[in-house]
Phi, psi and omega in degrees: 000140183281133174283106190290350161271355161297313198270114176219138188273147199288135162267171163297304181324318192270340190283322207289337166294317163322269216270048147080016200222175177292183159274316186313319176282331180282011156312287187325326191276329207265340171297346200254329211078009186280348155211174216273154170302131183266236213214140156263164198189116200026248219245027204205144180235142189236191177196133168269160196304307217279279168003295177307296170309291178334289185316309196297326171301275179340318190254336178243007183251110170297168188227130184009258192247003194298306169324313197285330168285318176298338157298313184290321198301337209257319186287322205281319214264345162256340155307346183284310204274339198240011179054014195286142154228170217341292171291124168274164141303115192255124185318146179288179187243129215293155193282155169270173201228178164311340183253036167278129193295294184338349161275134196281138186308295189337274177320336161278327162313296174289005181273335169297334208281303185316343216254323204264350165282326172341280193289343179281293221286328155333286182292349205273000000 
């Protein structure tokens, strides 16, 4: 027999805890379909946990080797199709410059603002 203090059914609030998100997005997920619609219940939507589980094995427990074979198959057959090989090549890496995302927008902005009284100031 289930113990009613064992048992408690899933919030939005527990799920968005699950994958790490807002509530707002596991709004975003269940409108999109990406998760299952919950049960309404007075003023309140729930999901039963065996639901919840059900849901994650389904979309997210993998089976022994089968993903992975079917991945090297899927690797060998467009490399095969595109004559490509195996080992990709890694592009070199661009020198940084003053427009590099790594520099905080603020600081690129006043770096635009400086360069452009410059250039006002040039003609004047």
């Amino acid at each position: 027999m289930l113990n009613c203090q064992d048992f408690r059914l899933v919030t939005r609030a527990d799920v968005a805890q699950m994958f790490g998100v807002c509530i707002k997005t596991v709004d975003n997920y269940i409108k999109e379909g990406l998760l299952p619609q919950p049960v309404q219940f007075a003023s309140r939507e729930y999901w039963h946990p065996d639901d919840i589980r059900a849901f994650m094995d389904a979309t997210f427990k993998r089976t022994s080797s089968e993903p992975l074979t079917l991945q090297a198959q899927a690797t060998d057959q467009t490399a095969a199709a595109t004559g490509a090989s195996r080992a990709p090549t890694a592009a070199p890496p661009k020198p940084a410059t003053s427009s590099s995302r790594g520099i905080h927008p603020t600081v690129r902005a006043k770096a635009r603002q400086h360069s452009a009284l410059q250039r006002l100031n040039a003609h004047a």
